[in-house]
N, C-alpha and C positions, 0 to 999 in steps of 0.2 A: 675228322669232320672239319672243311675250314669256317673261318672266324669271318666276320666283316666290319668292321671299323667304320660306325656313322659320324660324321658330324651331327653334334645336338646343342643348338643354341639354346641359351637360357629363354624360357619361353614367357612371350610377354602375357600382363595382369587380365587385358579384352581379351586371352582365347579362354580364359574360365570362366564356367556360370555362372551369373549373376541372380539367375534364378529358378523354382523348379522349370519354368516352362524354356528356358533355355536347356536345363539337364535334359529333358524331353526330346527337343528340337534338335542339337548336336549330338545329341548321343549320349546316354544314363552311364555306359562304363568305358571308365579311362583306361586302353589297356598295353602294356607295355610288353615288346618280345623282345625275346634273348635266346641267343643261339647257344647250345652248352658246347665247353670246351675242352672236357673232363670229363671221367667218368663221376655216378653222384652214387651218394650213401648218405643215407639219415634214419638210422634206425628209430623204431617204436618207442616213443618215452617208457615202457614199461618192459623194455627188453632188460637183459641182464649186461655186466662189461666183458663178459667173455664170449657171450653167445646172441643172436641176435638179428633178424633178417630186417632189413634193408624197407622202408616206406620207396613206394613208385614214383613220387612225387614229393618235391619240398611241403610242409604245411604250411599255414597260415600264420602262423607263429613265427617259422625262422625267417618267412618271404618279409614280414615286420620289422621283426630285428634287421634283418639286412638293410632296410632301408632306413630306418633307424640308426644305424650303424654309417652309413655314407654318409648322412646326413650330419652327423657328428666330426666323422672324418675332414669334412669339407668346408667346414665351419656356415655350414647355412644357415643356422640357428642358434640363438644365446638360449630359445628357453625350449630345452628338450621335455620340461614336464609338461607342460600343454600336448606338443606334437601324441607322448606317449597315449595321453587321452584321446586326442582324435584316430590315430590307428586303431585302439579298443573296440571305439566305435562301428568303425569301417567295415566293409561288409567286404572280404576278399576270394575270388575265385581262382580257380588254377588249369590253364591248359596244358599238361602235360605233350610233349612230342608226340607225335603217331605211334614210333617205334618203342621199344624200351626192355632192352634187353640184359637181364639176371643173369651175374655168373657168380660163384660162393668161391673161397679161398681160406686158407689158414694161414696168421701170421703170426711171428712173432712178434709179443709185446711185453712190455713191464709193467709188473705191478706194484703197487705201493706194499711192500710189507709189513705184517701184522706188528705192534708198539710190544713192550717186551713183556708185558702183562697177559698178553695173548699167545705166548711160545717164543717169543722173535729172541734172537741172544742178542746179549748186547752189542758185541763185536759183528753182526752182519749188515749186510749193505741196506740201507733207504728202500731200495726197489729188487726186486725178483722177475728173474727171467719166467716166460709162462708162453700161451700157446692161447687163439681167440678165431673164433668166426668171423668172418666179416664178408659181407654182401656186397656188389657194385652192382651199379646200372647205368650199360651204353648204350646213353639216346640218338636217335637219329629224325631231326627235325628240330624244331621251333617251341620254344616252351614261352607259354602265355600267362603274365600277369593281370588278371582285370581287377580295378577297383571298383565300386559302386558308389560314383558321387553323389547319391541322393545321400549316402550314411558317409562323407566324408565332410566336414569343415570347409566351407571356401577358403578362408585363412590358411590349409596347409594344405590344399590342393597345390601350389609353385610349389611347396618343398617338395610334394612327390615327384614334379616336373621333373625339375633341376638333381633329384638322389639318384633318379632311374638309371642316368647312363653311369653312376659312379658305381649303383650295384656290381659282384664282378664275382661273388658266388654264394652261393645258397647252400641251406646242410651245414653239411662240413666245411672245414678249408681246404680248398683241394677242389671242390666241386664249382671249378669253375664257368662260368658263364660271359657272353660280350653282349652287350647291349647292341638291339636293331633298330628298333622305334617304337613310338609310342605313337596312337591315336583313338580315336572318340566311336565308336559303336553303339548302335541305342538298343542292343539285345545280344547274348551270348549262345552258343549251341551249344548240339549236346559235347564239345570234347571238351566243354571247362568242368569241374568238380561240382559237385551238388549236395547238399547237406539233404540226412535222411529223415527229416522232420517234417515233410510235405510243405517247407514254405515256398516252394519252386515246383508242384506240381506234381504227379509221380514220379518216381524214384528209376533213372533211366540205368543201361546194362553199365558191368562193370565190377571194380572190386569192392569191396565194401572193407573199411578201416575206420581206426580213428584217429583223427590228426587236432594237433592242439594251436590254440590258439589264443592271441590278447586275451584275457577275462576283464568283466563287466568294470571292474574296480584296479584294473593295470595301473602301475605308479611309479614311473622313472626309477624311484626308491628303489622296489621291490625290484626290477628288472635288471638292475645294474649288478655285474657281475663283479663290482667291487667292493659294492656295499655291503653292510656286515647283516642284512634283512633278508630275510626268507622269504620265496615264492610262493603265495598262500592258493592253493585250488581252490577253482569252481569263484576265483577275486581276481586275482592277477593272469591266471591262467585255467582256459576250459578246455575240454577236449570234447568233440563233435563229430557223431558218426555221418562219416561223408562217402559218397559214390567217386570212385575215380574212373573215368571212363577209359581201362586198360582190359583188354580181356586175352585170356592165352591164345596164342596162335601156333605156336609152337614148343617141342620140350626135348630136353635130353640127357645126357650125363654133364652133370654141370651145369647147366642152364636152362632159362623158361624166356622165350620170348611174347611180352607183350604187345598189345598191336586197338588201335582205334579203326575199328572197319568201315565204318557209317559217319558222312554227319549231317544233323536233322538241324532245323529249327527249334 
């Protein structure tokens, strides 16, 4: 699939809300596209490390950290605790590609072997050669970030600005993505994600999962993969049964193609 390389200036203070009736006026969600460049894999937080199929879509949680993460990278910000809080907040959707096609594979990988208290001799290697599932999916289309700046901070609305184009992949490493553009829409249809809680109306077609996300009480602390603090459920992170709007279209030995038939208002 080819890539496209935008120019994206730093985007000046007058094109953000100042107010609800401005969010209104311009458009309630900011939404960024990116073309994937890669195949992607992000398995189920509650999958196993050997075995394990493959979420259709990045969640709410890793589309965060990624930007999070640019944002870091690029030094747009001295104080990452605040920003962490205003993402928590934020209310985020996902356009998956039209297309999105599964195929499963076995790899080889190492694992950490058991300490010597558990069978391990002392004389054998750190790691063990072994054998894992693993799931891809080759999208074909435009995959959609939308924010909802009614639940996002004006204050870090410029950092989403300015992180978007540094984003460069989601999921894994590996899954990568180019930045297309970004612009202002005052309503989303049916091909973004939908949480199954009726605060968006009935529950439209599609797969049903659960993808995780900021929790209520997210904290730099806890999020940082260096710190020595644990990710506390249902605080730092929630999980939220959401509609993706993929449904099969096709199957075979080896693969399931999904596919977005429709799109509504």
């Amino acid at each position: 699939m080819p890539t496209i390389l935008l120019d994206s200036p730093t985007p000046a203070r007058s094109e953000l809300p100042e107010s609800s009736q401005d969010v209104q006026d311009l458009g309630r969600w900011l939404v960024f596209r990116y073309s994937p460049a890669s195949l992607f894999s992000l398995k189920i937080s509650r999958a196993t490390s050997t075995a394990g199929k493959t979420l259709l879509t990045p969640t709410p949680y890793a589309v965060k950290m990624a930007f999070l993460d640019a944002t870091l990278r690029n030094g747009l910000t001295d104080d990452p605790y605040s920003f962490v809080r205003s993402l928590a907040s934020a209310v985020l959707r996902i356009g998956p590609p039209r297309h999105a096609c599964v195929t499963g594979t076995i790899q080889s990988v190492r694992h950490e072997a058991r300490d010597a208290g558990h069978g391990r001799k002392p004389d054998s290697p750190a790691y063990r050669p072994s054998i894992a599932f693993r799931e891809f999916v080759h999208y074909y289309g435009v995959l959609a970030l939308a924010f909802d700046l009614k639940t996002c901070s004006a204050d870090h609305v410029p950092l989403l600005l300015q992180a978007a184009p540094a984003v460069n992949y989601l999921g894994k490493r590996g899954g990568f993505v180019q930045y297309l553009s970004g612009a202002r829409q005052p309503k989303l249809d049916s091909t973004f994600t939908q949480p199954v809680d009726g605060s968006n109306g009935p529950a439209g077609f599609g797969q049903r999962v659960i993808l995780d996300d900021f929790g209520p009480g997210a904290s730099f602390e806890n999020l940082n993969s260096f710190a020595s603090t644990e990710i506390r459920r249902g605080i730092d992170r929630k999980f939220v049964e959401t509609i993706v709007p993929l449904q099969v279209y096709n199957s075979g030995p080896g693969f399931v193609h999904y596919w977005a038939p429709a799109v509504t208002g």
